[in-house]
N, CA, C and O atoms as a MOPAC input file, in Angstrom:
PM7 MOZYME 1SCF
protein

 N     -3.45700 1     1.59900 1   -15.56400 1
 C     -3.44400 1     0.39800 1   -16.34000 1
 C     -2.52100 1    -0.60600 1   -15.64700 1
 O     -1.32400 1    -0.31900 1   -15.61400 1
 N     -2.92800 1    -1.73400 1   -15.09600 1
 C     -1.94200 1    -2.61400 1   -14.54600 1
 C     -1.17400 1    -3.47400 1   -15.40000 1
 O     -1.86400 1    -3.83100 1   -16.35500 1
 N     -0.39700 1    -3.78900 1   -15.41700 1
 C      1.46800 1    -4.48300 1   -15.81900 1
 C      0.80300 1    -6.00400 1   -15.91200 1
 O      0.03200 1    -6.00300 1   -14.95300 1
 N      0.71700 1    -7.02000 1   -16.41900 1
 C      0.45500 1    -8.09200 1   -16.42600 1
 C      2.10700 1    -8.33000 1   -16.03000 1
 O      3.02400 1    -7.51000 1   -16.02600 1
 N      2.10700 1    -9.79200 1   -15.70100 1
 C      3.26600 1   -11.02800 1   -15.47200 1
 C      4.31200 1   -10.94200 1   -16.56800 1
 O      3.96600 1   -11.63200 1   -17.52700 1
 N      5.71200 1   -10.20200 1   -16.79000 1
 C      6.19500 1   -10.58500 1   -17.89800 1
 C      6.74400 1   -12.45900 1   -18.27300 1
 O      7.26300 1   -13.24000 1   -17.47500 1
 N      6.46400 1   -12.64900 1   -19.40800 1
 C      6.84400 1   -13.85700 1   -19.51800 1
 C      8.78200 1   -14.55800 1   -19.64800 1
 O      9.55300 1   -14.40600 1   -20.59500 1
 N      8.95300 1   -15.06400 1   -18.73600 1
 C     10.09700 1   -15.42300 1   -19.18100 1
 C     10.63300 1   -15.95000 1   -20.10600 1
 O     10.02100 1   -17.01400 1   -20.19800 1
 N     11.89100 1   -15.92200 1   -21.40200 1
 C     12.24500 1   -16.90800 1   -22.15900 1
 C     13.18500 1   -17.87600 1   -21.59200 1
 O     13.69300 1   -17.85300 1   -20.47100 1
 N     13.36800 1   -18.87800 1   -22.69400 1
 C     14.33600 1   -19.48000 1   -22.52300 1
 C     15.90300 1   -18.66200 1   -22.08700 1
 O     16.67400 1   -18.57400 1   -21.13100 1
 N     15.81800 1   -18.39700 1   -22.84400 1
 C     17.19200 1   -17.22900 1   -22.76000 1
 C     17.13300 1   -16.50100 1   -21.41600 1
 O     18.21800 1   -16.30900 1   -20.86700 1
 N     16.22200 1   -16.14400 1   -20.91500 1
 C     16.54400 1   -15.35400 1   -19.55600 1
 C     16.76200 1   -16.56900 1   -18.83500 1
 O     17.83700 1   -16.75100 1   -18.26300 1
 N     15.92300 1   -17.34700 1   -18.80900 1
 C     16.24200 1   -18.80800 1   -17.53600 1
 C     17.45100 1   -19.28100 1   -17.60000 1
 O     18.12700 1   -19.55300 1   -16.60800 1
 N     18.00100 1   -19.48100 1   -19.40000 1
 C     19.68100 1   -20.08600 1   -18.85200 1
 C     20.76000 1   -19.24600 1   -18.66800 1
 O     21.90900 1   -19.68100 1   -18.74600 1
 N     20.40900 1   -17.59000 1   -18.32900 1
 C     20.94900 1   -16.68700 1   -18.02100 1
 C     21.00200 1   -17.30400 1   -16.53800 1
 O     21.95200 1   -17.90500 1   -16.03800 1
 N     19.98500 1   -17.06700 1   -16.06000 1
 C     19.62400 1   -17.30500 1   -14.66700 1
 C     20.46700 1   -18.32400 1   -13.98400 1
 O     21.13700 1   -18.19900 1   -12.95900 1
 N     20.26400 1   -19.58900 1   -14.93000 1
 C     20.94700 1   -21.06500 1   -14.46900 1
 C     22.18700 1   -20.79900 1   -14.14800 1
 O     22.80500 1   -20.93100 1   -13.09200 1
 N     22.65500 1   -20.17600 1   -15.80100 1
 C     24.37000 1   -20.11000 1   -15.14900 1
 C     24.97000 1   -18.99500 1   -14.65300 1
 O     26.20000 1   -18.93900 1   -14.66400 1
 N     24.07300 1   -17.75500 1   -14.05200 1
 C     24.22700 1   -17.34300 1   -13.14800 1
 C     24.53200 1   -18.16400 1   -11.49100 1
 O     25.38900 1   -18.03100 1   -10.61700 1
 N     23.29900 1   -19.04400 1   -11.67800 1
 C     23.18200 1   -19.57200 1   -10.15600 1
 C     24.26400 1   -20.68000 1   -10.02400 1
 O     24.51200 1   -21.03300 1    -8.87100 1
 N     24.99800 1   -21.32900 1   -11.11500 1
 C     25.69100 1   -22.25400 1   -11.41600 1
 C     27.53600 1   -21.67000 1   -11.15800 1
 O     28.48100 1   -22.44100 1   -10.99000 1
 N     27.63100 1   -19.99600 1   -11.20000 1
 C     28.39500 1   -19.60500 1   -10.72000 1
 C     28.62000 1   -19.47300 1    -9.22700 1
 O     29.52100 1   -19.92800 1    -8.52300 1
 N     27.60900 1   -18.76200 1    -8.94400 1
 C     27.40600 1   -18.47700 1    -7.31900 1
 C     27.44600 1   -19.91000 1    -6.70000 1
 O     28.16300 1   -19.92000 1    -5.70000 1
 N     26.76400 1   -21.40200 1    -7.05900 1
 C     27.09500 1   -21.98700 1    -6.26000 1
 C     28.40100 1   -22.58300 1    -6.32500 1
 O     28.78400 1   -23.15900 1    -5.30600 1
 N     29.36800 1   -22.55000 1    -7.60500 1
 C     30.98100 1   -23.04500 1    -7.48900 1
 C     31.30800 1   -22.36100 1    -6.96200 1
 O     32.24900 1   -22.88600 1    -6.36700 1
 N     31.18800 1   -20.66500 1    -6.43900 1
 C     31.73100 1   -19.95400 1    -5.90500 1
 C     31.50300 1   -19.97000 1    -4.09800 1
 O     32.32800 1   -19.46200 1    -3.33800 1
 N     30.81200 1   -20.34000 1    -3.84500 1
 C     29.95000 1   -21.09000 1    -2.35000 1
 C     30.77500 1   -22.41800 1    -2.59500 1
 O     31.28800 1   -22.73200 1    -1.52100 1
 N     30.97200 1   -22.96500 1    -3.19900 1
 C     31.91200 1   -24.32900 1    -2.75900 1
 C     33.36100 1   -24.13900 1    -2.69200 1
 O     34.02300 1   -24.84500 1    -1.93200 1
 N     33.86900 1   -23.30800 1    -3.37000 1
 C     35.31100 1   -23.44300 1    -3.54000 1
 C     35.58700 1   -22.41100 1    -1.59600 1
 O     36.44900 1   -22.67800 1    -0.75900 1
 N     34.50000 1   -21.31300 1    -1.51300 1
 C     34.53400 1   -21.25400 1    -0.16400 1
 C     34.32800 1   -22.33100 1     0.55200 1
 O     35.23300 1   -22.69800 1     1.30000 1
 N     33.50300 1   -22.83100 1     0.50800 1
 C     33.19400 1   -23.96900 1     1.72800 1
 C     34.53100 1   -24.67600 1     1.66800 1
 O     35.28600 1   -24.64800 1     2.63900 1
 N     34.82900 1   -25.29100 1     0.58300 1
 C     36.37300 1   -26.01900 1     0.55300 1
 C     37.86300 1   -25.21300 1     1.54800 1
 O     38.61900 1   -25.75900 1     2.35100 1
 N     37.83200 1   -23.93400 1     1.12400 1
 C     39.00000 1   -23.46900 1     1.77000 1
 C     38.96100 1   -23.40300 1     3.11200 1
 O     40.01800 1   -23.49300 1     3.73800 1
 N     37.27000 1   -23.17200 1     4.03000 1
 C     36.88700 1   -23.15300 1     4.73800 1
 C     37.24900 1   -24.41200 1     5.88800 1
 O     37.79000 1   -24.40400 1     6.99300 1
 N     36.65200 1   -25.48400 1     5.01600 1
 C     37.11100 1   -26.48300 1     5.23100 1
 C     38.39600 1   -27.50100 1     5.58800 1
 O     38.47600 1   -28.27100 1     6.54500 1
 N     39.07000 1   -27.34100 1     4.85800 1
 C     40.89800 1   -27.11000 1     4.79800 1
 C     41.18500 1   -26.22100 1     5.73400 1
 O     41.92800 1   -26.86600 1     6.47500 1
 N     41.05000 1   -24.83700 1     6.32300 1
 C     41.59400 1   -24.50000 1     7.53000 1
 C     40.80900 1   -25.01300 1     9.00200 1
 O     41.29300 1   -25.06100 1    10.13200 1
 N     39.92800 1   -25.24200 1     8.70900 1
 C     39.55400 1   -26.16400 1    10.23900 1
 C     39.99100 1   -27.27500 1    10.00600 1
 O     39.58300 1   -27.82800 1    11.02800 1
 N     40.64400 1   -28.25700 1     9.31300 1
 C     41.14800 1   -29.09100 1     9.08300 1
 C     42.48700 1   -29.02800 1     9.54000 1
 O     42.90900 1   -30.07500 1    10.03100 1
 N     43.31900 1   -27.99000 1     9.49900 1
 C     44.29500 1   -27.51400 1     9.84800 1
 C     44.07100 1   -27.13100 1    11.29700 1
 O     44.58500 1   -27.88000 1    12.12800 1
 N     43.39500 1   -26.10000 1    11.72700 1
 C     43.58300 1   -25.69100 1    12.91300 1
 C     42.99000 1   -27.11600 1    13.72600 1
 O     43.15200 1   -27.09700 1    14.94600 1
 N     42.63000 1   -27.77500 1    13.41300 1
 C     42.29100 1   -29.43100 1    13.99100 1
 C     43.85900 1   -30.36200 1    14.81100 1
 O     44.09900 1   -30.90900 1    15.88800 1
 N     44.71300 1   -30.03700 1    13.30100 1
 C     45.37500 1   -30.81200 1    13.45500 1
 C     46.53600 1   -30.34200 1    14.37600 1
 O     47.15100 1   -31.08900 1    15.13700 1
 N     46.81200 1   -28.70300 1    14.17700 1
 C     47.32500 1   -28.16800 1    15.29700 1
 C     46.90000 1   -28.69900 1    16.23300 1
 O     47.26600 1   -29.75100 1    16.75600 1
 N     45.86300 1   -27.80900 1    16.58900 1
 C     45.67000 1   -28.63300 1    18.16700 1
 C     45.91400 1   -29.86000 1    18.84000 1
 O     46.30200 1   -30.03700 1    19.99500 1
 N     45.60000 1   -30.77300 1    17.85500 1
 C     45.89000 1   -32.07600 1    18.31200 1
 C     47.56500 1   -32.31300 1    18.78500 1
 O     48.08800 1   -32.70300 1    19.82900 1
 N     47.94100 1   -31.99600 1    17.84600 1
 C     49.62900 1   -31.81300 1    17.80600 1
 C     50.07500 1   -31.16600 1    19.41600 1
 O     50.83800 1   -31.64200 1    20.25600 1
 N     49.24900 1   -29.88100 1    19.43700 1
 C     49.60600 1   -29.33600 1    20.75400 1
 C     49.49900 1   -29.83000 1    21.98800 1
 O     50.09100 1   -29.44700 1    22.99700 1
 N     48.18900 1   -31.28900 1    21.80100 1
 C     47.51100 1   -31.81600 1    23.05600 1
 C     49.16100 1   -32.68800 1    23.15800 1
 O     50.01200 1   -32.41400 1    24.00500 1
 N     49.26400 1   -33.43800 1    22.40200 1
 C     50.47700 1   -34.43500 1    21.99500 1
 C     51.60500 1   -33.74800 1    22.78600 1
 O     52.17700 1   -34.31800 1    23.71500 1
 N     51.79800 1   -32.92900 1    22.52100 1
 C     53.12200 1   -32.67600 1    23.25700 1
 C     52.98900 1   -32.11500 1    24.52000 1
 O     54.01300 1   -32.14100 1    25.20300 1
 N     51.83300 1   -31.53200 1    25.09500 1
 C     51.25100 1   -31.22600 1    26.54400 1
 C     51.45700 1   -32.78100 1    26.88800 1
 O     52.26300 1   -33.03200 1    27.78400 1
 N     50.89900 1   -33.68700 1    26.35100 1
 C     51.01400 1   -34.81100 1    27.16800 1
 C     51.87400 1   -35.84900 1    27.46800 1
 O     51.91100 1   -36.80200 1    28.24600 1
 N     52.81700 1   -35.16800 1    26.26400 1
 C     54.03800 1   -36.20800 1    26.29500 1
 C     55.36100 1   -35.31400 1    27.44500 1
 O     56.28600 1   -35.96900 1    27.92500 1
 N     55.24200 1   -34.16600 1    27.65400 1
 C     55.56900 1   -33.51100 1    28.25700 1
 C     55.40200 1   -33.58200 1    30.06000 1
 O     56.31500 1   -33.28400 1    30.83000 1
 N     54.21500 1   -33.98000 1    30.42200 1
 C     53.38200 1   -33.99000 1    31.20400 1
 C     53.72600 1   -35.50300 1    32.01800 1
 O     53.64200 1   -35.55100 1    33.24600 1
 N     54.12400 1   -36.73800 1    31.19200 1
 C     54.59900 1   -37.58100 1    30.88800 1
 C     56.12900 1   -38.08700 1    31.12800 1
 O     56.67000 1   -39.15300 1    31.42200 1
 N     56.47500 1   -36.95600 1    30.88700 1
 C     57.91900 1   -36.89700 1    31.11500 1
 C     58.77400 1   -36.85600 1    32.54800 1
 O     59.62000 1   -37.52600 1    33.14000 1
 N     57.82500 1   -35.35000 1    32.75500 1
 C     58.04400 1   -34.90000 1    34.19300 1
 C     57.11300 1   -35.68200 1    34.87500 1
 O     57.03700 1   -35.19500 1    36.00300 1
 N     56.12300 1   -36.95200 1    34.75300 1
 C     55.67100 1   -37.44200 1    35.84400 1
 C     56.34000 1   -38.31700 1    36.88000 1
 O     57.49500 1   -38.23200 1    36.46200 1
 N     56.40200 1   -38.98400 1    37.78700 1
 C     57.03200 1   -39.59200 1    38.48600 1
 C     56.67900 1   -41.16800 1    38.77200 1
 O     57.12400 1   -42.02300 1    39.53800 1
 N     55.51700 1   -41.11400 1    37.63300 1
 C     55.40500 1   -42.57000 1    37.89300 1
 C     55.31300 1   -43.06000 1    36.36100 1
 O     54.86100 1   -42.45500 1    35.38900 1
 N     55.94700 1   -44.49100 1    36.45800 1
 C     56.25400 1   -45.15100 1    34.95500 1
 C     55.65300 1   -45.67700 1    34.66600 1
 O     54.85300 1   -46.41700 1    35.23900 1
 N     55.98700 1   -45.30800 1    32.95900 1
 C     55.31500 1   -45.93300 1    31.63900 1
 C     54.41900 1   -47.03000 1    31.87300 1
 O     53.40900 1   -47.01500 1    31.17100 1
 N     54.53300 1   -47.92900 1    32.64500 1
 C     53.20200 1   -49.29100 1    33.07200 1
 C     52.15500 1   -48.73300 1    33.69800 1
 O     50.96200 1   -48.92000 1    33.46100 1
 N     52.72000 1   -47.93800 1    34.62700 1
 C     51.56100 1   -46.96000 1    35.74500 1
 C     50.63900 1   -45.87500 1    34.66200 1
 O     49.41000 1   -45.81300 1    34.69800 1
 N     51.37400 1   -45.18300 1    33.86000 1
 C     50.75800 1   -44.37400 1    33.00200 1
 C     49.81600 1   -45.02200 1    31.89200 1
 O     48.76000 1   -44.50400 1    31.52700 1
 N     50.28600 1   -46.12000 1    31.44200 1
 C     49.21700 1   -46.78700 1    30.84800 1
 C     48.02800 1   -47.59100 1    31.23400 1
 O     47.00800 1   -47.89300 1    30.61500 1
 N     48.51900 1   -47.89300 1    32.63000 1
 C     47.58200 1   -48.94700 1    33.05700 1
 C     46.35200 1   -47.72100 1    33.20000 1
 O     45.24300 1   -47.81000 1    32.67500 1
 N     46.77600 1   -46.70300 1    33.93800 1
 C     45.96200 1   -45.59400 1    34.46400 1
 C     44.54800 1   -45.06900 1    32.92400 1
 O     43.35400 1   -44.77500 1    32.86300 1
 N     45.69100 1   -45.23100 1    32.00100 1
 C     44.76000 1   -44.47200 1    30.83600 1
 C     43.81300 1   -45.55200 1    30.30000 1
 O     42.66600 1   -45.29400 1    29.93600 1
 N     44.61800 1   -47.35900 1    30.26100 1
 C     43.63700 1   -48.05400 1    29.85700 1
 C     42.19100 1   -48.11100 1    30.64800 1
 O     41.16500 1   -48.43700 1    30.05200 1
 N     42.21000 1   -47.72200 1    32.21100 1
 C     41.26900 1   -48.13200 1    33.13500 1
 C     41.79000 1   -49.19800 1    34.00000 1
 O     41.23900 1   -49.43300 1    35.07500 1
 N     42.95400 1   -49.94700 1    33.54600 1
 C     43.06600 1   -50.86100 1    34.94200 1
 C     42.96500 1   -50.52900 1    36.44500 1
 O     43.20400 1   -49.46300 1    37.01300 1
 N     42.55200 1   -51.71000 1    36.94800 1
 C     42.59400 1   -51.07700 1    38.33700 1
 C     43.43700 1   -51.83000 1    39.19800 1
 O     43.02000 1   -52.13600 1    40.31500 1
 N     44.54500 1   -52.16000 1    38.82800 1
 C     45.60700 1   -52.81100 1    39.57500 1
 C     46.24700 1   -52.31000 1    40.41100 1
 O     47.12600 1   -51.58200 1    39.94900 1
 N     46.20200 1   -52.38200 1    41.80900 1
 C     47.13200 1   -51.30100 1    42.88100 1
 C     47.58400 1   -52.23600 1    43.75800 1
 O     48.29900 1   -51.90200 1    44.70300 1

């Protein structure tokens, strides 16, 4: 004897809804934290380039006009 289609109620669907209404706050509040540490490990890095270059900068031997002109593109020699 074959099983026909059971019919859904109301009641199972807004089971369903706020089932799915959990899982996706729960998928966002991940995506958020997710988010916030590449946000972070972003800003590290940047921080790290910053002081490689201010460093880099330091010990160079040619001055602050030369170093900028160089980074704007001038081509003054």
């Amino acid at each position: 004897m074959a099983r026909g289609k059971r019919k859904m109620t109301t009641q199972v669907l807004d089971r369903k809804i706020e089932e799915q209404k959990a899982v996706l706050e729960k998928a966002k509040l991940k995506y958020e934290a997710e988010k916030e540490t590449l946000a972070d490990l972003i800003k590290l890095r940047n921080e790290m380039q910053k002081e490689e270059l201010m460093e880099a900068v330091l010990k160079s031997e040619h001055s602050y006009a030369e170093i900028m002109a160089f980074i704007k593109g001038d081509s003054e020699e």
